[in-house]
C-alpha positions in Angstrom: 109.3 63.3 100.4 112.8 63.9 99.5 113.9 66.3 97.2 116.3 64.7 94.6 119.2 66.1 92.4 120.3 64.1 89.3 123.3 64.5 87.8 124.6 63.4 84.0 127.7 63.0 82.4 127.0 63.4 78.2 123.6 64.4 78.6 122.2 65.1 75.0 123.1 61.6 74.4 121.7 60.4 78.0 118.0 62.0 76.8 118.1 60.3 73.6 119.3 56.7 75.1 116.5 57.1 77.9 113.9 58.4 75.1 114.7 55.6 73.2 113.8 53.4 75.8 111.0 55.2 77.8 112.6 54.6 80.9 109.8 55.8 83.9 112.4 55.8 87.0 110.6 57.0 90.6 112.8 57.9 93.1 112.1 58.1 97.4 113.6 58.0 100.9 111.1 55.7 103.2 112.5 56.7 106.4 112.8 52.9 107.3 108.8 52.5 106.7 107.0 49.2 105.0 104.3 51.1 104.6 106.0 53.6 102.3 107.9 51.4 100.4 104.6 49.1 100.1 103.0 52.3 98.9 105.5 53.4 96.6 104.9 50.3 95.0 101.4 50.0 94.4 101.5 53.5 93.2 104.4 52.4 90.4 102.2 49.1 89.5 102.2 49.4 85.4 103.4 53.1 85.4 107.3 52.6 86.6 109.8 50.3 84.9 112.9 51.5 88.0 112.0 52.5 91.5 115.2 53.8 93.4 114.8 54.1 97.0 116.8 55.3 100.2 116.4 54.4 103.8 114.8 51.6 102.4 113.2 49.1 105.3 115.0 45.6 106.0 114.8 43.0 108.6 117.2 40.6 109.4 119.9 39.6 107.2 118.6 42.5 104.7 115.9 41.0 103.5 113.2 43.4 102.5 109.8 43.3 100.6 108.9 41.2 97.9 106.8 42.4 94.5 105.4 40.1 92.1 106.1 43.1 89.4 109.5 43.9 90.2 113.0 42.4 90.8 115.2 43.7 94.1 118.8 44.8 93.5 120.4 45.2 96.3 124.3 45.9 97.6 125.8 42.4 98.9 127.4 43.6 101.9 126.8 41.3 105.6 126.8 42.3 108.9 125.0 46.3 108.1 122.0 47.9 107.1 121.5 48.4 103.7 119.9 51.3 103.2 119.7 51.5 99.2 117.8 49.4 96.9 116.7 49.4 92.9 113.4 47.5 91.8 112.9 46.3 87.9 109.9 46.0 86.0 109.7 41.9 85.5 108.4 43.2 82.1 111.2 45.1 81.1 111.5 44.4 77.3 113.7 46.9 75.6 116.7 47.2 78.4 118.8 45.4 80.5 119.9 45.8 84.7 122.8 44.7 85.7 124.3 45.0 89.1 127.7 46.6 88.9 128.8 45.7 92.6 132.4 45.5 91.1 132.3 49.4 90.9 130.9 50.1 94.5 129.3 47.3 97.1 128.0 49.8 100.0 125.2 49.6 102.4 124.9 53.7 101.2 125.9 53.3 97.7 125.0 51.2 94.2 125.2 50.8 91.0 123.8 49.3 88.0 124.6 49.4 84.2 121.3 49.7 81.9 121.7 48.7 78.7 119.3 47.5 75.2 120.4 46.1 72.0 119.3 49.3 70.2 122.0 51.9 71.5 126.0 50.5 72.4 126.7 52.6 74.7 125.4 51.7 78.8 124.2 53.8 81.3 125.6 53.8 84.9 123.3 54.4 87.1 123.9 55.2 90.7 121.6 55.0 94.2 123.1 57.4 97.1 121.9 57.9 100.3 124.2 60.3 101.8 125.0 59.0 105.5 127.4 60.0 108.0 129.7 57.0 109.3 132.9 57.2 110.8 135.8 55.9 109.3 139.0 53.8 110.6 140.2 57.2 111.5 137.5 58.4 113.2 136.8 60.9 110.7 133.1 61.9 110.0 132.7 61.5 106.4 129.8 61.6 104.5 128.7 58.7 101.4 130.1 60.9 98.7 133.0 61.6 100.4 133.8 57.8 101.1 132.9 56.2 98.2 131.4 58.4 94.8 135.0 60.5 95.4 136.8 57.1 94.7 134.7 56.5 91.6 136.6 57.6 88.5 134.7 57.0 85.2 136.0 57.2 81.7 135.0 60.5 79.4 133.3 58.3 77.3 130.3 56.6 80.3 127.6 57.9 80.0 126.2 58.3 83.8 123.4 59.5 86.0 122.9 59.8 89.8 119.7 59.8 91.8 119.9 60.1 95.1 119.1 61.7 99.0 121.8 63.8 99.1 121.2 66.4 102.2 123.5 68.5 100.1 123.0 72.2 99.4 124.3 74.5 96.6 122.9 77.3 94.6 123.4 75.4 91.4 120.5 73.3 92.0 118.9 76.0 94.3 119.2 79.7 93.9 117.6 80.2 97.2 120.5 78.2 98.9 123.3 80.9 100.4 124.4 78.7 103.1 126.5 75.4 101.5 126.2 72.2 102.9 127.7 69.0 102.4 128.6 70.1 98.7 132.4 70.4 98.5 133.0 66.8 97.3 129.9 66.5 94.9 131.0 69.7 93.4 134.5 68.3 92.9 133.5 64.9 91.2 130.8 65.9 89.2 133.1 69.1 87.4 135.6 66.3 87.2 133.1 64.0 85.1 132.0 67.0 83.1 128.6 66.2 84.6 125.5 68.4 83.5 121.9 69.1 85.7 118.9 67.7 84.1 116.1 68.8 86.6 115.2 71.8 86.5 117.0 73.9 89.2 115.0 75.8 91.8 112.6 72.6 91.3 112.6 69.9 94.0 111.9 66.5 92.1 109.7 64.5 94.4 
């Protein structure tokens, strides 16, 4: 299983919005597998209201698996693998998902606002897999390089970001010396004033 890193912009106000709610959110890369997503699913049956998952598996023209619990966001991008996707609880009563494709539309990238008539303010909530692609300059650049780096939020959105990052750093892992893929998460998430809400040293699985 992956290990998983979230990040929050306003976070005292984040735990109270998500408390207020009772938002269950399970997070996983499947490594291209229907069996894992399959049993991702059955194990979130009436415990998850948000699954997030990475390397998620498609066939042709994206289309993936279907739930009779849960609805499938997904980036609405042709011709490429999409490699991120969001499931909703159908019985989702005290909040709202919206797709917000007119922040980021990536095959390696989404986003979707989460909102209830209880608290005014939305949460952003972002889906990373952190791939390698080669741009129009054929520069190597990483998902957080290409597209969360572009993403500039306002002091007052409240956000969070769960993700595969293959990222190292010391601030989410003592043990970490060597630092890996880091520079431009580093960058954006001082930028947003963004705090840790896992524990560090503690791989979320």
């Amino acid at each position: 299983m992956s290990s998983t890193v979230e990040m929050s912009q306003n976070n005292a106000n984040d735990e109270n919005f998500a408390n207020t709610l009772n938002i269950q959110i399970l997070q996983h890369n499947c490594a291209r597998s229907t069996q894992i997503i399959h049993a991702c699913m059955k194990f979130v049956k009436n415990k998850t209201n948000i699954v997030i998952l990475q390397e998620s598996w498609m066939r042709d023209e994206n289309i993936t698996i279907s739930h009779s619990s849960f609805i499938c966001i997904k980036s609405n991008v042709q011709n490429t693998y999409v490699k991120v996707l969001i499931f909703v609880t159908k019985n989702a009563k005290k909040f709202t998902c919206t797709s917000r494709s007119d922040i980021v539309n990536s095959e390696d990238m989404q986003a979707i606002s989460i909102a209830n008539n209880k608290v005014q303010k939305r949460i952003l909530l972002f889906n990373i897999y952190n791939e390698k692609l080669q741009n129009t300059d054929n520069e190597q650049l990483y998902m957080i390089e290409r597209e969360l780096a572009k993403v500039m939020l306002n002091s007052e959105q409240k956000v969070s970001i769960i993700k595969d990052f293959n990222a190292h750093h010391s601030w989410w892992n003592a043990k970490i010396s060597n630092f890996i893929r880091m520079k431009a998460l580093i960058k954006w998430v001082n930028l947003h004033k963004c705090n840790l809400i896992n524990t560090s040293d503690i791989n979320k699985y």
